[in-house]
C-alpha positions in Angstrom: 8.0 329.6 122.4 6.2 330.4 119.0 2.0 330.7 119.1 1.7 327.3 117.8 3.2 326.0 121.0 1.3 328.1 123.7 -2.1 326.9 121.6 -1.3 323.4 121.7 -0.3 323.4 125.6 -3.7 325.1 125.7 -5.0 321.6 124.2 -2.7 319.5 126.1 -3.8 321.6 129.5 -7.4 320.9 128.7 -7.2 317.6 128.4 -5.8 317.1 131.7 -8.0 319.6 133.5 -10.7 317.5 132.3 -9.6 313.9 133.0 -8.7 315.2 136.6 -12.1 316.5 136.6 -14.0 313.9 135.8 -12.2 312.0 138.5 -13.2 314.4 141.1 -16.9 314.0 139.9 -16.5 310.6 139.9 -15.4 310.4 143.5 -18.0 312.5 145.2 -20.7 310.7 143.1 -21.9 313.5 141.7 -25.0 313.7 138.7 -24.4 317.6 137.5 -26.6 316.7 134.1 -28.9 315.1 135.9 -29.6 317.9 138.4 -29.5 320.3 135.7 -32.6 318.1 133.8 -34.5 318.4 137.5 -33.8 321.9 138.4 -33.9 323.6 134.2 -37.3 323.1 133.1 -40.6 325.4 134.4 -42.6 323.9 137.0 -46.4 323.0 135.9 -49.1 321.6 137.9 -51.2 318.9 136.7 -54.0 321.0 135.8 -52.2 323.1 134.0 -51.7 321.2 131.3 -55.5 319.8 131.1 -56.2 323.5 130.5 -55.8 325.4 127.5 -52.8 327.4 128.0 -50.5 326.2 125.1 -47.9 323.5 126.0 -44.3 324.4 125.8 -42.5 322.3 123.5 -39.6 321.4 126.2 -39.4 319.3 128.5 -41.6 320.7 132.0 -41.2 319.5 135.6 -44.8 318.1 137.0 -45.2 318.0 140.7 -48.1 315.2 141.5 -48.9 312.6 143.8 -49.7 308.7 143.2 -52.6 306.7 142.0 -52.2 303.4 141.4 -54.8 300.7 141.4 -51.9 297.6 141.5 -48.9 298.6 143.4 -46.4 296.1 144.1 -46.8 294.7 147.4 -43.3 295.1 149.5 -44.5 293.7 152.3 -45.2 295.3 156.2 -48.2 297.3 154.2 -45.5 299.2 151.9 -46.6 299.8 148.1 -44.7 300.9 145.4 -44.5 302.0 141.8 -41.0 301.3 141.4 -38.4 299.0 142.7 -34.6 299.3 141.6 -32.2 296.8 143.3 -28.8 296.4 142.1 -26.4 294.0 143.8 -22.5 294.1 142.9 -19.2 292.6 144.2 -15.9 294.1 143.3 -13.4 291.4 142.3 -10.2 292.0 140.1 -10.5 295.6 140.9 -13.9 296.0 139.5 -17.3 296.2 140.5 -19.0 293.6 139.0 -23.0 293.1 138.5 -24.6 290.0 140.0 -28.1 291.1 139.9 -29.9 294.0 138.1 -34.0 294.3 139.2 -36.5 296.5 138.0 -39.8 296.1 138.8 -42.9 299.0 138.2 -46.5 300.0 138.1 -47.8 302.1 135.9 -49.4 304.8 137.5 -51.5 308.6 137.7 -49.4 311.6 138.6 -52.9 313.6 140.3 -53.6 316.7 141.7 -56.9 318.1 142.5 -57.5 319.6 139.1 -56.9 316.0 137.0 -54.4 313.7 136.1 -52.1 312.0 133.7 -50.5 308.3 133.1 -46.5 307.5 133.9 -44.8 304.5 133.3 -41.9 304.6 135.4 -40.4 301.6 133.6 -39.5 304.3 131.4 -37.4 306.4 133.7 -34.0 307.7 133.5 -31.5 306.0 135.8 -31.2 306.2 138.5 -34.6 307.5 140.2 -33.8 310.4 142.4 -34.8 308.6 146.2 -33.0 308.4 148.9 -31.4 305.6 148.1 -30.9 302.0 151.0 -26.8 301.0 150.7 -25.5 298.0 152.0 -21.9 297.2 152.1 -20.2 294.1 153.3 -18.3 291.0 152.8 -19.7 288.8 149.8 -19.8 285.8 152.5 -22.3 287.4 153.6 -24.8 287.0 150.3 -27.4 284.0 150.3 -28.9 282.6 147.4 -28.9 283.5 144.4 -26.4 285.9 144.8 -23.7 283.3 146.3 -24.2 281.2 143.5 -23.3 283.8 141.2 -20.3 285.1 143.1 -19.0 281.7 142.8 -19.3 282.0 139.2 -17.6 285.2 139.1 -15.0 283.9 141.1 -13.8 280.8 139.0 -14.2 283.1 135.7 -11.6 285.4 137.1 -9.6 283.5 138.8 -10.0 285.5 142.0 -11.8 286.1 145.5 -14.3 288.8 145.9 -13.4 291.9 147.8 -16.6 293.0 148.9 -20.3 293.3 148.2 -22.5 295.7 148.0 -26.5 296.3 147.5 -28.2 299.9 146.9 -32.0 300.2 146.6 -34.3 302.6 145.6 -38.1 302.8 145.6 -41.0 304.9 145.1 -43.4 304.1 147.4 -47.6 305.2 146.8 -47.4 307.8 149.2 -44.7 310.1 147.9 -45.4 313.5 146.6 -43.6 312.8 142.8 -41.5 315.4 140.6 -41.4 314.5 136.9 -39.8 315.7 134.1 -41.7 314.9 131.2 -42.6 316.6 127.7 -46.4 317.9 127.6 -48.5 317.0 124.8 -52.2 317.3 123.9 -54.5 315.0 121.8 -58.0 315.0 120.8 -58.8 316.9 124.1 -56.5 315.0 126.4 -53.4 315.7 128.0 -50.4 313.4 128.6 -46.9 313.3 129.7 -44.6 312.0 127.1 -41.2 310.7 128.4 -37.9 313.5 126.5 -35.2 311.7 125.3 -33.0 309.0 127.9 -37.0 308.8 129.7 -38.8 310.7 132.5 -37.0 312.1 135.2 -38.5 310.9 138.8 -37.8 312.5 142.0 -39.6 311.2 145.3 -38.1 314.1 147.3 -38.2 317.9 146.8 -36.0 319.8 144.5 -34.0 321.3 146.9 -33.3 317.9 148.8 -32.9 316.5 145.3 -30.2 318.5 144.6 -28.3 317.8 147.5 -28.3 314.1 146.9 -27.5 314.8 143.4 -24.8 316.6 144.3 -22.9 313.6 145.6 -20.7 312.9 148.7 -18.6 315.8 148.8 -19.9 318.8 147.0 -16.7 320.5 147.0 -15.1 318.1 144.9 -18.2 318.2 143.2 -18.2 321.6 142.3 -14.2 321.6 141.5 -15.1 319.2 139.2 -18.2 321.3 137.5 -15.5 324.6 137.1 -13.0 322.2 136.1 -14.7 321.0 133.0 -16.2 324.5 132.1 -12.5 325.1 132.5 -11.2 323.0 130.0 -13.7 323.2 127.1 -13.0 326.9 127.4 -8.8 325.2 127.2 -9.7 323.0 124.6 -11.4 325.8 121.9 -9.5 328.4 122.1 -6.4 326.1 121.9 -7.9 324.2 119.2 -8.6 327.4 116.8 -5.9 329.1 117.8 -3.7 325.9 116.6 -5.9 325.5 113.8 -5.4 328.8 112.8 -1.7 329.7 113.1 -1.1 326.4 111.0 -3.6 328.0 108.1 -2.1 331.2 108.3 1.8 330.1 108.8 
């Protein structure tokens, strides 16, 4: 077998290693890049950046608590700043979307040094809460949702399989971590959303982790390895292919 072989397995091999390990990620419902956008950047207070200490100009992880002066009302005295329902039924096969609902306050992230805004309506998805999962039969679903299904049904030609409903919230009286870039601006301080929006836990890092971290961290780790695995597969097969066909 001639080098151009060996480096084109080596291509071949990656490709595999990584379609087998996005399957495992996918399975154990693991968020690697999202727990590496919690966990990577320094942790600042919110005093901090109302000081003078010069900003960093990446992204920064701000613990805080909640002020809002119009929380939504969820009922049994709850309030919240942020209110993420998705309902799906799985027909054909697929998981199909019958309802999608985001509601939010804006609010201050404080501590006892100051404070700064955060619209949560632009957060990265999904918020980082423990989330409320239900999972049943679609007969089960009353208006509007049955409604829907019905639609769904007739369009494809099929009955649903199941349903299911996962929730999360951020309620006023959560202790907040959120990823935000820091900027300054004629004497005030703010917290800009990076790029794909804040990043919102309502638990603490190292609980965040675990639920980021998916149902069975094992496979979610395997997966992790796997795909360092492969790119490391996929270039050196790919310039070692690349380069015996130059030099051939």
């Amino acid at each position: 077998m001639g080098p151009a072989a060996i480096f084109i397995g080596m291509v071949v091999a990656g490709v595999v290693l990584a379609a087998l390990s996005l399957v495992a990620l996918r399975a154990s419902a693991a968020s690697p890049a999202m727990a590496r956008r919690l966990a990577g950047p320094a942790e600042w207070k919110v005093g901090r950046l109302l000081g003078d200490e010069p900003l960093p100009e990446r992204a920064i992880r701000v613990e805080g608590r909640i002020r809002c002066r119009e929380p939504l009302d969820a009922g049994d005295g709850e309030r919240l700043v942020a209110f993420h329902r998705d309902v799906e039924v799985r027909i054909g096969g697929r998981w199909r979307s019958i309802e999608r609902m985001r509601e939010t306050r804006s609010f201050e992230l404080w501590d006892h040094d100051g404070s700064v805004a955060v619209d949560p309506a632009r957060a990265a998805e999904p918020l980082v809460t423990i989330p409320q999962v239900w999972r049943g039969s679609a007969d089960e679903l009353s208006e509007p949702h049955a409604a829907a299904v019905a639609r769904l049904a007739e369009r494809h030609g099929a009955a649903p399989a199941e349903a299911r409903s996962t929730t999360r919230s951020i309620n006023v009286t959560d202790r907040l971590l959120v990823v935000g870039i820091g900027r300054r601006e004629a004497g005030a301080a703010r917290l800009d959303p990076p790029e794909g929006g804040y990043l919102i836990s309502a638990v603490a890092l190292d609980d965040a982790m675990r639920l980021l971290g998916g149902r069975n961290r094992r496979a979610a780790a395997a997966g992790v390895i796997g795909l360092g695995l492969a790119v490391g597969l996929l270039a050196i097969g790919g310039i070692g292919a690349f380069l015996t066909a130059v030099l051939s």
